[in-house]
C-alpha positions in Angstrom: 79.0 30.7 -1.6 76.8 34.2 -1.3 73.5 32.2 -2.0 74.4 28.5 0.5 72.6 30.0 3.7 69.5 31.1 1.7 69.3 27.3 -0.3 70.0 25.5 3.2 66.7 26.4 4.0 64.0 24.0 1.5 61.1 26.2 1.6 58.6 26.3 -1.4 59.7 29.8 -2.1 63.2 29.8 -2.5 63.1 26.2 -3.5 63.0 26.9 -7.1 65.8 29.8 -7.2 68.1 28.1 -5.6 67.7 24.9 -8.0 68.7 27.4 -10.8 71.5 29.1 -8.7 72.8 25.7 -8.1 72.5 24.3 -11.8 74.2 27.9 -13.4 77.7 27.2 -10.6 77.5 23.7 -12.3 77.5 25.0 -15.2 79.7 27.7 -14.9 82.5 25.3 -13.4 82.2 22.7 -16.4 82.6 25.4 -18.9 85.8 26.9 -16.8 88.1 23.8 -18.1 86.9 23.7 -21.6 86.7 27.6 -22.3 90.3 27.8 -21.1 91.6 25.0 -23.4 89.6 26.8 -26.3 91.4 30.3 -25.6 95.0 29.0 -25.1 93.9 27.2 -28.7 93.2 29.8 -30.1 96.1 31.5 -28.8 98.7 29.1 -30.6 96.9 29.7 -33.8 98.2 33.1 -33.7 100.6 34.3 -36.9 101.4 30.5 -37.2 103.0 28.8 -40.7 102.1 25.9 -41.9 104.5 25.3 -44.8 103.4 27.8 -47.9 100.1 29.0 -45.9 100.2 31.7 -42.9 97.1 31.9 -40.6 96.1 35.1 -38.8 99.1 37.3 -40.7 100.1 40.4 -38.5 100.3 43.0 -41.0 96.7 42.4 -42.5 94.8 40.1 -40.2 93.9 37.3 -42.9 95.3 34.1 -43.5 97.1 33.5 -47.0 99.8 32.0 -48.8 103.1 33.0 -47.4 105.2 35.9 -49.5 101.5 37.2 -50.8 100.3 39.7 -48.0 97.1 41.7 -49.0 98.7 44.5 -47.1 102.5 44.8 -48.7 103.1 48.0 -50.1 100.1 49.3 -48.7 99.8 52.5 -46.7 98.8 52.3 -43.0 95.1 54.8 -42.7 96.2 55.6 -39.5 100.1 56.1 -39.5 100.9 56.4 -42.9 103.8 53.7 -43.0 103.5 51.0 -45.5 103.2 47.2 -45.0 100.4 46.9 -42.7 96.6 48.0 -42.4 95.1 50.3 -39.9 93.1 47.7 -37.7 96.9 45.5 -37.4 98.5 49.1 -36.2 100.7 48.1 -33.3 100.7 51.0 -31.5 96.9 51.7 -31.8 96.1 49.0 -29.0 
């Protein structure tokens, strides 16, 4: 790493900086694992059914029962066309 040839050394003065470099690459590497289980749940969540309900609905955003969109027959702010809101446009991102 950048910082090994300056914590080699165990002088009083960088003694205590590289304690803390040391402790946040610990850190850092332990939350790699979990933060990329968390995202690729996250990911699986997206416009998913489960039975009568619909989580994370790609016309308006929301969850809600399935058949009862917020957003049906709605016009779009930003393109005019009906069905979805502006901040689900498609084409926006």
């Amino acid at each position: 790493m950048l910082f090994e040839n300056v914590c080699s050394k165990k002088t009083t003065l960088a003694e205590e900086p590289c304690k803390i470099i040391e402790s946040a690459q610990i850190k850092s590497e332990n939350m790699g694992t979990s933060a990329d289980v968390q995202v690729a749940a996250v990911q699986q969540k997206k416009w998913q059914s489960n039975g009568n309900y619909i989580q994370n609905c790609r016309n308006c955003g929301r969850s809600h029962k399935l058949n009862n969109c917020p957003a049906y027959r709605k016009e779009c702010k930003f393109c005019k066309a009906r069905n979805h809101f502006e901040k689900m446009y498609r084409k926006k991102k």
